[in-house]
Biotite code that builds the C-alpha atoms (Angstrom):
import biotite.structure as struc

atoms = struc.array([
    struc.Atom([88.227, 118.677, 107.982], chain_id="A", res_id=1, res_name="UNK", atom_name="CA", element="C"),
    struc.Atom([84.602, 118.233, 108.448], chain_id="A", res_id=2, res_name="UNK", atom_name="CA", element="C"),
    struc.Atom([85.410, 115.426, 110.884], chain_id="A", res_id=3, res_name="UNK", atom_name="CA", element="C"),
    struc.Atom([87.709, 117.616, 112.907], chain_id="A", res_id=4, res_name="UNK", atom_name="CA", element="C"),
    struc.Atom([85.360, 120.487, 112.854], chain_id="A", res_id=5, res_name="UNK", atom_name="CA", element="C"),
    struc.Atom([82.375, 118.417, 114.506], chain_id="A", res_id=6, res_name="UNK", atom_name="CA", element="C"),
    struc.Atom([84.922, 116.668, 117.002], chain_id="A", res_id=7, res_name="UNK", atom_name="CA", element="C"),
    struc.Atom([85.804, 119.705, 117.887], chain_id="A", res_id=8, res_name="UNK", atom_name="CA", element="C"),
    struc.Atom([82.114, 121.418, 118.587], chain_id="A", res_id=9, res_name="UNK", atom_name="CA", element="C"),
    struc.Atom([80.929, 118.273, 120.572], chain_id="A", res_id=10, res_name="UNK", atom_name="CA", element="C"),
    struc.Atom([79.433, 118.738, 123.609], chain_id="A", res_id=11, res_name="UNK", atom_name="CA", element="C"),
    struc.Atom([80.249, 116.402, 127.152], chain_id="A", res_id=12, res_name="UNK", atom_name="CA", element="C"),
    struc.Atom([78.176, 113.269, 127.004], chain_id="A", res_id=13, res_name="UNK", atom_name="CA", element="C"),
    struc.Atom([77.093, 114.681, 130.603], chain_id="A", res_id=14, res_name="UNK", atom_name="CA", element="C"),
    struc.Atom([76.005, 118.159, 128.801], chain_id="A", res_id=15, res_name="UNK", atom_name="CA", element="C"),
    struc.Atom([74.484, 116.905, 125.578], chain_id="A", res_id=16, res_name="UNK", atom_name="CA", element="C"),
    struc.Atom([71.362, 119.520, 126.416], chain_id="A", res_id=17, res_name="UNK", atom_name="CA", element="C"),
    struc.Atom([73.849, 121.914, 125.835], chain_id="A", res_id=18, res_name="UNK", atom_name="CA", element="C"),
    struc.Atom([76.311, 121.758, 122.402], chain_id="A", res_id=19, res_name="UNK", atom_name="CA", element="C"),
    struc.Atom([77.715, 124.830, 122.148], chain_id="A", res_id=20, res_name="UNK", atom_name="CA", element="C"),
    struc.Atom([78.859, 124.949, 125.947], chain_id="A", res_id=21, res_name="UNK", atom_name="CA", element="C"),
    struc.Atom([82.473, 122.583, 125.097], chain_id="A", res_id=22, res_name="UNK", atom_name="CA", element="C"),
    struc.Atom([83.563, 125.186, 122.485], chain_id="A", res_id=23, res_name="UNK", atom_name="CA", element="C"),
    struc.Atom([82.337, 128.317, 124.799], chain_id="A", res_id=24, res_name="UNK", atom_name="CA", element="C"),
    struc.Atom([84.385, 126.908, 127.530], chain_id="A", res_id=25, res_name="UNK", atom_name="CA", element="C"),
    struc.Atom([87.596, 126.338, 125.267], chain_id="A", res_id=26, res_name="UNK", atom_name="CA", element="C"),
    struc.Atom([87.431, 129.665, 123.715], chain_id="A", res_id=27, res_name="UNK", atom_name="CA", element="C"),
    struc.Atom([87.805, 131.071, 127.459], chain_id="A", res_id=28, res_name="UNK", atom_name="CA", element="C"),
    struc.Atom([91.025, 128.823, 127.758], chain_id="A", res_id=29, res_name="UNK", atom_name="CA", element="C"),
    struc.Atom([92.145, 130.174, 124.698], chain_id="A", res_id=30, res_name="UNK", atom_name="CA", element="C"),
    struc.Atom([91.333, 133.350, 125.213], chain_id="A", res_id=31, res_name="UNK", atom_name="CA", element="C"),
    struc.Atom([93.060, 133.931, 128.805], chain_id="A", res_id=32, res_name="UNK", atom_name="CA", element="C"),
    struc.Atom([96.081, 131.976, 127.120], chain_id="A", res_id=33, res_name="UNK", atom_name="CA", element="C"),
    struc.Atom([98.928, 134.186, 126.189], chain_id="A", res_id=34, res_name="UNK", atom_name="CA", element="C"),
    struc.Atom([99.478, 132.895, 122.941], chain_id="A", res_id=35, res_name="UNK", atom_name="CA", element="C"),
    struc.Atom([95.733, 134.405, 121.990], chain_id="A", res_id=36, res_name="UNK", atom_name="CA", element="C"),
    struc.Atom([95.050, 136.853, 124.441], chain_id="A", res_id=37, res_name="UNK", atom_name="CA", element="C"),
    struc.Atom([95.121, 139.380, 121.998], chain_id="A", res_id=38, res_name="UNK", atom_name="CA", element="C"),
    struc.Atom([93.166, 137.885, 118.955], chain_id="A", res_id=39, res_name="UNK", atom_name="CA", element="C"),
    struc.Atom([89.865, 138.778, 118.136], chain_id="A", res_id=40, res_name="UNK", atom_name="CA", element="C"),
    struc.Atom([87.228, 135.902, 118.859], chain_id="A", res_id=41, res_name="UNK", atom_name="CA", element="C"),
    struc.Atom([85.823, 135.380, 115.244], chain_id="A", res_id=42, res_name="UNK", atom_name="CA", element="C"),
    struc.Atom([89.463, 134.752, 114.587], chain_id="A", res_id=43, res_name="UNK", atom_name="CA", element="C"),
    struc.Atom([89.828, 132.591, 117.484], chain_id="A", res_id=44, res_name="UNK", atom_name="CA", element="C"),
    struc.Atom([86.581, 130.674, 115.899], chain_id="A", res_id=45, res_name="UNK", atom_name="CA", element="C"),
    struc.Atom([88.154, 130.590, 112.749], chain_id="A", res_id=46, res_name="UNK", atom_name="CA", element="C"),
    struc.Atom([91.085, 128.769, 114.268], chain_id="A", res_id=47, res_name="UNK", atom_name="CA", element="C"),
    struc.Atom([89.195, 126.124, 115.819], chain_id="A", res_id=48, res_name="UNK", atom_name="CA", element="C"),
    struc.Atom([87.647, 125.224, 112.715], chain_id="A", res_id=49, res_name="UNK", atom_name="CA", element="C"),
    struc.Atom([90.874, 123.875, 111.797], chain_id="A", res_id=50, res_name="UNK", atom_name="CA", element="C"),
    struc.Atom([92.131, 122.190, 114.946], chain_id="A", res_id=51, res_name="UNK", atom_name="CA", element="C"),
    struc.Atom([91.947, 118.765, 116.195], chain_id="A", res_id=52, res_name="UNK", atom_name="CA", element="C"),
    struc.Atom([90.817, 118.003, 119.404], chain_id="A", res_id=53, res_name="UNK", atom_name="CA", element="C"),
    struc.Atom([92.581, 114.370, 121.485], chain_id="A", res_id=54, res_name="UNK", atom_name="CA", element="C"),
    struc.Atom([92.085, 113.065, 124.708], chain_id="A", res_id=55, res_name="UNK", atom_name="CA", element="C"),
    struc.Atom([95.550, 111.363, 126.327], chain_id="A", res_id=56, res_name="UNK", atom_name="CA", element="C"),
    struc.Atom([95.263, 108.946, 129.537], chain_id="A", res_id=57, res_name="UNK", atom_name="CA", element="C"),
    struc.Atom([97.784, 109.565, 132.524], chain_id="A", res_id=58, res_name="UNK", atom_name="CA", element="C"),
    struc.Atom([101.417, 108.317, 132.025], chain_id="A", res_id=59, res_name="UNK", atom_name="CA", element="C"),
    struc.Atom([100.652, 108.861, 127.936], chain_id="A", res_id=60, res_name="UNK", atom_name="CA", element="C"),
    struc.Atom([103.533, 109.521, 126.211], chain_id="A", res_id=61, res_name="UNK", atom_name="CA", element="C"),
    struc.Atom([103.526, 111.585, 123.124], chain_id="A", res_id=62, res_name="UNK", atom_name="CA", element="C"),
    struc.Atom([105.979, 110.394, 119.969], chain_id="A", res_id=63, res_name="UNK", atom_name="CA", element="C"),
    struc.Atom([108.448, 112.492, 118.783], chain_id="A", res_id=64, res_name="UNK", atom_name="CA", element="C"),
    struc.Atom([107.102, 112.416, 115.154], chain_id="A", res_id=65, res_name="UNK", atom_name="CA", element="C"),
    struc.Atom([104.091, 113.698, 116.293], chain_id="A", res_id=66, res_name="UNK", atom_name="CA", element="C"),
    struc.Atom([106.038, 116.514, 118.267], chain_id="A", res_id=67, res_name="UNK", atom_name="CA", element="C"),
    struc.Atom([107.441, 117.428, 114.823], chain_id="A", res_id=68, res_name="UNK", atom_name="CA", element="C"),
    struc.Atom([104.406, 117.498, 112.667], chain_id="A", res_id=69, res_name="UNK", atom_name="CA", element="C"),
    struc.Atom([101.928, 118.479, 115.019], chain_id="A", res_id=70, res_name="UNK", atom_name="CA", element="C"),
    struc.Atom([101.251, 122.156, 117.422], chain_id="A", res_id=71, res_name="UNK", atom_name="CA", element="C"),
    struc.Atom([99.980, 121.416, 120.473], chain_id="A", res_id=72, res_name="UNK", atom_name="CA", element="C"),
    struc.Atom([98.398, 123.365, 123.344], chain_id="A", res_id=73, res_name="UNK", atom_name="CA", element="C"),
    struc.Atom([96.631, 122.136, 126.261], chain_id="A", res_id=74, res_name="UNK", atom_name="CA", element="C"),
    struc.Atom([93.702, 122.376, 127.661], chain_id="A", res_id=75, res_name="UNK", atom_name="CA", element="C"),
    struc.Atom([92.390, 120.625, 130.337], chain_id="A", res_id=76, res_name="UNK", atom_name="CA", element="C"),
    struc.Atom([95.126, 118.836, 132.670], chain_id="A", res_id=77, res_name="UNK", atom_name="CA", element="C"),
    struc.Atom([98.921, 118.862, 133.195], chain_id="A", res_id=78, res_name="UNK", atom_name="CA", element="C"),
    struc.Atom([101.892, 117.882, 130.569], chain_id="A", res_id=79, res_name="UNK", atom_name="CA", element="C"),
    struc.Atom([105.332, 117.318, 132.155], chain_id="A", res_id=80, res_name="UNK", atom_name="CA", element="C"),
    struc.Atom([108.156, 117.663, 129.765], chain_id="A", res_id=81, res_name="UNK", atom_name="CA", element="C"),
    struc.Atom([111.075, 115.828, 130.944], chain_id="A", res_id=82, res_name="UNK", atom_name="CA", element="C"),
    struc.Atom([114.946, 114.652, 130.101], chain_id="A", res_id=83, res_name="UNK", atom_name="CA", element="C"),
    struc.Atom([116.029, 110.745, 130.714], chain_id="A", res_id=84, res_name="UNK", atom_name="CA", element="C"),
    struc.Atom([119.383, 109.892, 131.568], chain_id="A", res_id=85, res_name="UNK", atom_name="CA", element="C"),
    struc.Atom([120.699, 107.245, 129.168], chain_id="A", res_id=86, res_name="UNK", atom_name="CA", element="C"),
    struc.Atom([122.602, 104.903, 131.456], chain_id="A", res_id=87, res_name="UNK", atom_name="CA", element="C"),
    struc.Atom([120.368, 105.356, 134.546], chain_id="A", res_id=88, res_name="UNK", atom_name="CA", element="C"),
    struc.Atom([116.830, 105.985, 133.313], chain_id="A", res_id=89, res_name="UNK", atom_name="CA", element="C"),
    struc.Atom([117.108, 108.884, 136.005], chain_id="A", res_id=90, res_name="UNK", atom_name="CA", element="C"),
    struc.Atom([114.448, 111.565, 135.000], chain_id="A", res_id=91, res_name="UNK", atom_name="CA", element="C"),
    struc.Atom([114.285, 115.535, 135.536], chain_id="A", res_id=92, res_name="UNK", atom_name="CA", element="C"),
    struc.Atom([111.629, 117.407, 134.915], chain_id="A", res_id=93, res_name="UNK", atom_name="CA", element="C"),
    struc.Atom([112.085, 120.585, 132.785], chain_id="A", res_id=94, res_name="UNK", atom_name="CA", element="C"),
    struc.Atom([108.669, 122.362, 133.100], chain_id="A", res_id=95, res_name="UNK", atom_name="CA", element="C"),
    struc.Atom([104.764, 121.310, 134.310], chain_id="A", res_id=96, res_name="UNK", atom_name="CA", element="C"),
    struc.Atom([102.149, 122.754, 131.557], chain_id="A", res_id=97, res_name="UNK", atom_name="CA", element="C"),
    struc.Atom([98.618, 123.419, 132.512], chain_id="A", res_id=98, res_name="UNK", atom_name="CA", element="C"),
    struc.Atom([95.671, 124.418, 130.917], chain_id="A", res_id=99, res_name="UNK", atom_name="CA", element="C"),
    struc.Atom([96.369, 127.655, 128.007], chain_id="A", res_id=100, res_name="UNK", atom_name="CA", element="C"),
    struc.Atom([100.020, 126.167, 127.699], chain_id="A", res_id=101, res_name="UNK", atom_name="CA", element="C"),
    struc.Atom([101.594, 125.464, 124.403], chain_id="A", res_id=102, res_name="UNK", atom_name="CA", element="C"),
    struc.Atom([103.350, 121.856, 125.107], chain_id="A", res_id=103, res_name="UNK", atom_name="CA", element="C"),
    struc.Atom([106.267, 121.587, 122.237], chain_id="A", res_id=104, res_name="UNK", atom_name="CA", element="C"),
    struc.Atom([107.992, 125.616, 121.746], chain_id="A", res_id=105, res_name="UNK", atom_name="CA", element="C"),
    struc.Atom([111.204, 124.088, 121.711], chain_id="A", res_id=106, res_name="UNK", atom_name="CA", element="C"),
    struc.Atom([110.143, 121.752, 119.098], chain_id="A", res_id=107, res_name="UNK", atom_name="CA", element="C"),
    struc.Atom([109.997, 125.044, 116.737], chain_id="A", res_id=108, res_name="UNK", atom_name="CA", element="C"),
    struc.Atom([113.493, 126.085, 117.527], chain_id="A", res_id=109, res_name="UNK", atom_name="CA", element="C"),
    struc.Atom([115.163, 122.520, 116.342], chain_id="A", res_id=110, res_name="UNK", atom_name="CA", element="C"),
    struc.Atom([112.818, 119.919, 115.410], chain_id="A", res_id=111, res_name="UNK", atom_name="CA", element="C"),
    struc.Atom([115.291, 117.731, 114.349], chain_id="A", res_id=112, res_name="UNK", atom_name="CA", element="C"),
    struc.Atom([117.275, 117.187, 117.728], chain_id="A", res_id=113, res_name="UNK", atom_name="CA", element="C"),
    struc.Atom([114.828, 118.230, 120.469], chain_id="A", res_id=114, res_name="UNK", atom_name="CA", element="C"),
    struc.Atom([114.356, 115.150, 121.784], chain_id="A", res_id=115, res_name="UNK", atom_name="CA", element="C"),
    struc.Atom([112.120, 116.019, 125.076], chain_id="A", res_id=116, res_name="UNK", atom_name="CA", element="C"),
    struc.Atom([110.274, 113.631, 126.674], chain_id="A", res_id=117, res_name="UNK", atom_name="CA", element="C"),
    struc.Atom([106.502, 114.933, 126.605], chain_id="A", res_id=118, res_name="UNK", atom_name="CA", element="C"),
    struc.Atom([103.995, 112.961, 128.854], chain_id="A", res_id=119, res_name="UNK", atom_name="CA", element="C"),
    struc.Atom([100.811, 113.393, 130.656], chain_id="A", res_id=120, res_name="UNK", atom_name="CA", element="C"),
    struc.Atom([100.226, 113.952, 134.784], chain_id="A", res_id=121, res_name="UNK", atom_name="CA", element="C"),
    struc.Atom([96.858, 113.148, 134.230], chain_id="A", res_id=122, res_name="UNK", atom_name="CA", element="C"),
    struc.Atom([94.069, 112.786, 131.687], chain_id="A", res_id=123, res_name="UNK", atom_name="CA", element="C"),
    struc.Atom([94.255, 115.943, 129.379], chain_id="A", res_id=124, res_name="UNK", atom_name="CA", element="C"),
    struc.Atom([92.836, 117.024, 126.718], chain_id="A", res_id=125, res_name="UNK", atom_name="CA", element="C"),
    struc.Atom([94.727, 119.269, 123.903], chain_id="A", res_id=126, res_name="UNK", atom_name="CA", element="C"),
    struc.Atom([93.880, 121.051, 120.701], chain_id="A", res_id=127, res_name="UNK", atom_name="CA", element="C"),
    struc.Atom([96.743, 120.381, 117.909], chain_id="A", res_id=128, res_name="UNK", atom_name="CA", element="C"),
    struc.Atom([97.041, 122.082, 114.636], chain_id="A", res_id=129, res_name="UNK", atom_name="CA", element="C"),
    struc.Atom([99.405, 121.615, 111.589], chain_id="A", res_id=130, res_name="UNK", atom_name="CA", element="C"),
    struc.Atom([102.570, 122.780, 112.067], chain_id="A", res_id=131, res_name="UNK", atom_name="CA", element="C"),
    struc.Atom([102.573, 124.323, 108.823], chain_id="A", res_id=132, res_name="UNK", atom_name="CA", element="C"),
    struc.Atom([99.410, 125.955, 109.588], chain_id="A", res_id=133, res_name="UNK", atom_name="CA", element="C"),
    struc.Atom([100.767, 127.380, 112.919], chain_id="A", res_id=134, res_name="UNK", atom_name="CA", element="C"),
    struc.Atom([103.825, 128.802, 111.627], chain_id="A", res_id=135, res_name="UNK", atom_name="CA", element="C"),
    struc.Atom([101.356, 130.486, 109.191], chain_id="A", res_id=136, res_name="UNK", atom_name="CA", element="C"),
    struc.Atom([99.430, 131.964, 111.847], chain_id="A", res_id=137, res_name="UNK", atom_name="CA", element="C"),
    struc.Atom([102.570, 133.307, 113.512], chain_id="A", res_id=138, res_name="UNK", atom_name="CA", element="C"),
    struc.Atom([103.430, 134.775, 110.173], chain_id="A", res_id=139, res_name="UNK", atom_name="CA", element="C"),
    struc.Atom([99.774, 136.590, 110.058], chain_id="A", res_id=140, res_name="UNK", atom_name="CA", element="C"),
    struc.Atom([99.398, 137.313, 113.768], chain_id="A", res_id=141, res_name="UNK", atom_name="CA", element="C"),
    struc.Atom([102.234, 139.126, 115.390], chain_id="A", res_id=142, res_name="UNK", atom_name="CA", element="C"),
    struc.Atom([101.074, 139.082, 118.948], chain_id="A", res_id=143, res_name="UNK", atom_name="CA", element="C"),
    struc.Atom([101.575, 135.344, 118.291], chain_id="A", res_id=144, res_name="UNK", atom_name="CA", element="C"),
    struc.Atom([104.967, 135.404, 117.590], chain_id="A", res_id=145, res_name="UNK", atom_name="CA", element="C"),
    struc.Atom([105.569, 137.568, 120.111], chain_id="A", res_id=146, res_name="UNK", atom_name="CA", element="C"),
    struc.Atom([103.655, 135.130, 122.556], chain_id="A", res_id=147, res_name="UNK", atom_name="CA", element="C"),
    struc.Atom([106.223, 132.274, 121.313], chain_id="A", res_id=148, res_name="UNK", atom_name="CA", element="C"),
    struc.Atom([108.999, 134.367, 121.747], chain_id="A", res_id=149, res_name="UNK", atom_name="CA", element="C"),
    struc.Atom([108.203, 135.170, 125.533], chain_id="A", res_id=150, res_name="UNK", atom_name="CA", element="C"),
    struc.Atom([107.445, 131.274, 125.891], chain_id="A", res_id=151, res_name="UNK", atom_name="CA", element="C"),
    struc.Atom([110.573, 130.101, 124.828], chain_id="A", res_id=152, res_name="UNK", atom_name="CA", element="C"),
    struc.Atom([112.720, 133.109, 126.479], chain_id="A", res_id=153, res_name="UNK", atom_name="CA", element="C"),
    struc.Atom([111.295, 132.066, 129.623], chain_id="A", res_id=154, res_name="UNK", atom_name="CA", element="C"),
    struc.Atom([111.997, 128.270, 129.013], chain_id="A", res_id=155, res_name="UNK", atom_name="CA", element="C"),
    struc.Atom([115.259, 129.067, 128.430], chain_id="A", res_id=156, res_name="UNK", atom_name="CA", element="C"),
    struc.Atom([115.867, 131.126, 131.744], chain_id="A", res_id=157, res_name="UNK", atom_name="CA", element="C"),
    struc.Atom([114.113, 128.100, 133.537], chain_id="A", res_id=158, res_name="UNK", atom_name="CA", element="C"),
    struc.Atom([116.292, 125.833, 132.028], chain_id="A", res_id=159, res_name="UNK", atom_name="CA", element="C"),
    struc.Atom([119.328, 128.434, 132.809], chain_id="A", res_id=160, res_name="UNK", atom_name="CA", element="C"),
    struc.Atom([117.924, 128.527, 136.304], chain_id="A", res_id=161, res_name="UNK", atom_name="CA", element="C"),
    struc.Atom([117.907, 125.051, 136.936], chain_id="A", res_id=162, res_name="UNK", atom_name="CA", element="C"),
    struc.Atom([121.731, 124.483, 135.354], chain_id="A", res_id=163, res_name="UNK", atom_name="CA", element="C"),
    struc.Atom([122.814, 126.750, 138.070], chain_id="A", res_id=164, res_name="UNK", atom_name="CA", element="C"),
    struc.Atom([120.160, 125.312, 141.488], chain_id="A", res_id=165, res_name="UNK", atom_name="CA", element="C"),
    struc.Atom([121.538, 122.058, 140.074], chain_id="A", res_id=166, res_name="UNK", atom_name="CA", element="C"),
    struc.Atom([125.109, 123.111, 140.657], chain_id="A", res_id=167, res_name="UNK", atom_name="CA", element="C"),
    struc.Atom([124.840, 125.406, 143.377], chain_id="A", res_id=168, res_name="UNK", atom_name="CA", element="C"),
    struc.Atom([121.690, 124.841, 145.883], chain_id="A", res_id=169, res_name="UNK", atom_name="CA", element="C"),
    struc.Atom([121.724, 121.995, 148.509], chain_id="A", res_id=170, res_name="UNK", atom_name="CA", element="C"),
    struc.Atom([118.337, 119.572, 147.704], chain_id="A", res_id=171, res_name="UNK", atom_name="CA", element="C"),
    struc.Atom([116.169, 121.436, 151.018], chain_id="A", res_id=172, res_name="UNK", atom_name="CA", element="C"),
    struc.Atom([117.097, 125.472, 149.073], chain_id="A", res_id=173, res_name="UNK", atom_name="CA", element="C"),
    struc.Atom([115.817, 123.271, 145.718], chain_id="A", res_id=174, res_name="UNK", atom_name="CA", element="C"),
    struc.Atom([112.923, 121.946, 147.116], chain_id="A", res_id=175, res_name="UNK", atom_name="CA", element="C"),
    struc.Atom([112.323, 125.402, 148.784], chain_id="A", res_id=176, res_name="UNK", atom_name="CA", element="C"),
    struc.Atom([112.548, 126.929, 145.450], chain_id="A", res_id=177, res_name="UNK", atom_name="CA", element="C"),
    struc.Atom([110.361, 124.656, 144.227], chain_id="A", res_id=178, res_name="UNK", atom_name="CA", element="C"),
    struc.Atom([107.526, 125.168, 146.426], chain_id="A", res_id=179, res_name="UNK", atom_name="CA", element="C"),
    struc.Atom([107.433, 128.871, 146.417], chain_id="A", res_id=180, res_name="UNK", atom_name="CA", element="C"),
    struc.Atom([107.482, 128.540, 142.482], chain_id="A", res_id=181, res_name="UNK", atom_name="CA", element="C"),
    struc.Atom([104.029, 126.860, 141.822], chain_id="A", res_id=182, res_name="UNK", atom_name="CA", element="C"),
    struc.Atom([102.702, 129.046, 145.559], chain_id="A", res_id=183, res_name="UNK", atom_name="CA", element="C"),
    struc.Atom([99.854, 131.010, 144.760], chain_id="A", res_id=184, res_name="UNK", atom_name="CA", element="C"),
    struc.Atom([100.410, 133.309, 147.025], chain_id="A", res_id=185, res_name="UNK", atom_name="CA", element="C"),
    struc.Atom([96.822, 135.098, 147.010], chain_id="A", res_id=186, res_name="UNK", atom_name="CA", element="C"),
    struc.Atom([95.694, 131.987, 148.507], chain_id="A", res_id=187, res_name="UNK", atom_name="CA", element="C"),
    struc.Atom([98.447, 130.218, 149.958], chain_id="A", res_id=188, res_name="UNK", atom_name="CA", element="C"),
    struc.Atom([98.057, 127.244, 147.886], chain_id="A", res_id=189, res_name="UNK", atom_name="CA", element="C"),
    struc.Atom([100.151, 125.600, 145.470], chain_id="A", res_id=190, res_name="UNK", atom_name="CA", element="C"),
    struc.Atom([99.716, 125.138, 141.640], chain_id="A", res_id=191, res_name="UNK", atom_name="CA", element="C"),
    struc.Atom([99.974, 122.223, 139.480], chain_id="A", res_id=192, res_name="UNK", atom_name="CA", element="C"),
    struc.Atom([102.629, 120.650, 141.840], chain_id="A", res_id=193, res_name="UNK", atom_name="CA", element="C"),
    struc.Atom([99.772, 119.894, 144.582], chain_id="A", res_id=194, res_name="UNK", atom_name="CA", element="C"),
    struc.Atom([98.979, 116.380, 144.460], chain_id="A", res_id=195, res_name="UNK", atom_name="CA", element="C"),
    struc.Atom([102.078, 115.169, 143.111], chain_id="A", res_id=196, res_name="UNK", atom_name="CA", element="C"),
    struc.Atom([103.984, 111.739, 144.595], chain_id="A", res_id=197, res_name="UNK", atom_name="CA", element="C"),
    struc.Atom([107.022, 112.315, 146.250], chain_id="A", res_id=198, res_name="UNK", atom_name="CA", element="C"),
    struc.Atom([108.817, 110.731, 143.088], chain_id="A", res_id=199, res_name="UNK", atom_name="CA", element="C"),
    struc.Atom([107.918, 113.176, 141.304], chain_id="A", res_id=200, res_name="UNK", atom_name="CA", element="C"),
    struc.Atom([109.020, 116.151, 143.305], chain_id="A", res_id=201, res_name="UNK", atom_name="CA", element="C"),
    struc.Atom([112.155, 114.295, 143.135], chain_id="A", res_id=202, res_name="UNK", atom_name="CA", element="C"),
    struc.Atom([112.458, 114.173, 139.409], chain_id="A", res_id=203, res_name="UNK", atom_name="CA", element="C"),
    struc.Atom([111.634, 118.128, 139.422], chain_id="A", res_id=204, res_name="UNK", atom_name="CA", element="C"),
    struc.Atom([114.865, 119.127, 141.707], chain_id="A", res_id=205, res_name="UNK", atom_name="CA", element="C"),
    struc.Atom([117.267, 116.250, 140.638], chain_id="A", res_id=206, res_name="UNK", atom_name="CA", element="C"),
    struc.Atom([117.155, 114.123, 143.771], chain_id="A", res_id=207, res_name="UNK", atom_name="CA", element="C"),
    struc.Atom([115.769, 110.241, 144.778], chain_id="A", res_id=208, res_name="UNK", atom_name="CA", element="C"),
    struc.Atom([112.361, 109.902, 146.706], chain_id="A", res_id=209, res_name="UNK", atom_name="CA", element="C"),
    struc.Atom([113.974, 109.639, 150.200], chain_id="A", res_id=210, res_name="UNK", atom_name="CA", element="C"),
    struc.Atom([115.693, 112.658, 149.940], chain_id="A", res_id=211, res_name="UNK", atom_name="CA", element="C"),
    struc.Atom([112.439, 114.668, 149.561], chain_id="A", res_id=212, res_name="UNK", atom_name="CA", element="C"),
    struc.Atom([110.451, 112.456, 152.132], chain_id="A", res_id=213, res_name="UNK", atom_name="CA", element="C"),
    struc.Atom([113.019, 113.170, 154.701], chain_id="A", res_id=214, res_name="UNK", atom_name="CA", element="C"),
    struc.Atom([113.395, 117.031, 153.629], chain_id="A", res_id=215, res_name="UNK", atom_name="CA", element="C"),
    struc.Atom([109.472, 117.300, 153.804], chain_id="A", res_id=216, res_name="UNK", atom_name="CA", element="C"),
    struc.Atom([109.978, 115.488, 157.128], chain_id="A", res_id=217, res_name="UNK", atom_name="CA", element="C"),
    struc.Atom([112.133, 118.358, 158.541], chain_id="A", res_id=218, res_name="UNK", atom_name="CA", element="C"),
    struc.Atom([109.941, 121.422, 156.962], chain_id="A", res_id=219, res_name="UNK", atom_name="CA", element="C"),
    struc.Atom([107.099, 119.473, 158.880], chain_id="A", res_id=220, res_name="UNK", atom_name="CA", element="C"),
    struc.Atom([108.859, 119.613, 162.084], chain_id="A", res_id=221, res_name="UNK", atom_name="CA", element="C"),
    struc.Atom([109.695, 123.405, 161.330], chain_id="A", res_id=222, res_name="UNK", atom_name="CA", element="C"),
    struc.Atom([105.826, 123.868, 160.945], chain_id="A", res_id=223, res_name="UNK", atom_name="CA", element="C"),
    struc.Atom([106.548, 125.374, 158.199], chain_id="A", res_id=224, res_name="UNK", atom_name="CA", element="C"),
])
């Protein structure tokens, strides 16, 4: 515990002047984060004490036992969470996580047969507590468990949502969808999906990389 606690309180190596900025900076994340918007900071503190802080490379996948035994929420980065085909190796990607975002909810519902693929976009870091000791904090924090409710309500609609552009939407009204999803629209710029390969737009509407080249093609020529 000791260990975790000064892992977690170390400063950059490019801000050692500075210790207690790392921690200030996370508590911000945390703090804007709906799952503890609405807990008081010496709680918040008293929370960190106990978590453990890891730093993933891209394309790291996490294991499933860890999904199971471990909480994790993210803070710096983005987390894809993704389903494989068996036959094919085909991926689609559920949902994109960014920084604030709890990265296994589902795992709560059914740990025993949620079997998600969880990998990293690009090099994150994430806090991670027991699971035991985060299903106690739910217990003593309701805005928490309300929090995880909300999350996993509006996973489910997404995945609902998807089911049905899947079945019903050509691949240029999925890709539209798409787009205007992660558009910020007080700046007219897109989140978390900006810098992403072709591929992986792909993998996000259920199509193959030519399909979206050629569909970006066309919204190009549209000067749209």
């Amino acid at each position: 515990m000791r260990e975790q606690s000064r892992d977690l309180f170390q400063a950059s190596p490019h801000a050692n002047h500075c210790v207690a900025m790392q921690p200030l900076i996370d508590c911000k994340i945390m703090s804007e984060s709906p799952l503890f918007s609405e807990i008081d900071p010496k709680s918040l503190q008293n929370m960190f004490s106990v978590m453990h802080r890891d730093h993933w490379p891209r394309g790291y996948q996490l294991e499933s036992q860890r999904l199971k035994h471990r909480f994790y929420i993210l803070l710096k980065g983005r987390i894809k969470v993704s389903r494989y085909h068996a036959d094919s190796g085909r991926e689609l990607i559920l949902f994109l996580l960014g920084p604030g975002d709890a990265v296994n909810c589902l795992n709560l519902i059914d740990k025993e047969r949620c079997d998600l693929q969880i990998s990293t976009l690009d090099k994150v870091e994430v806090l991670s507590v027991a699971m035991e000791q985060w299903l106690e904090w739910m217990g003593q924090h309701q805005s928490i468990h309300k929090a995880m409710a909300e999350i996993e309500s509006h996973q489910f609609e997404r995945l609902s949502n998807l089911a049905s552009e899947l079945a019903f939407d050509n691949t240029m009204t999925r890709l539209a969808s798409l787009l205007l999803r992660y558009m910020d629209r007080s700046k007219y710029t897109l989140k978390l999906i900006h810098d992403l390969s072709q591929e992986e737009l792909a993998h996000m509407i259920g199509t193959v990389r030519p399909v979206v080249a050629r569909l970006l093609g066309e919204l190009r020529r549209e000067k749209v």
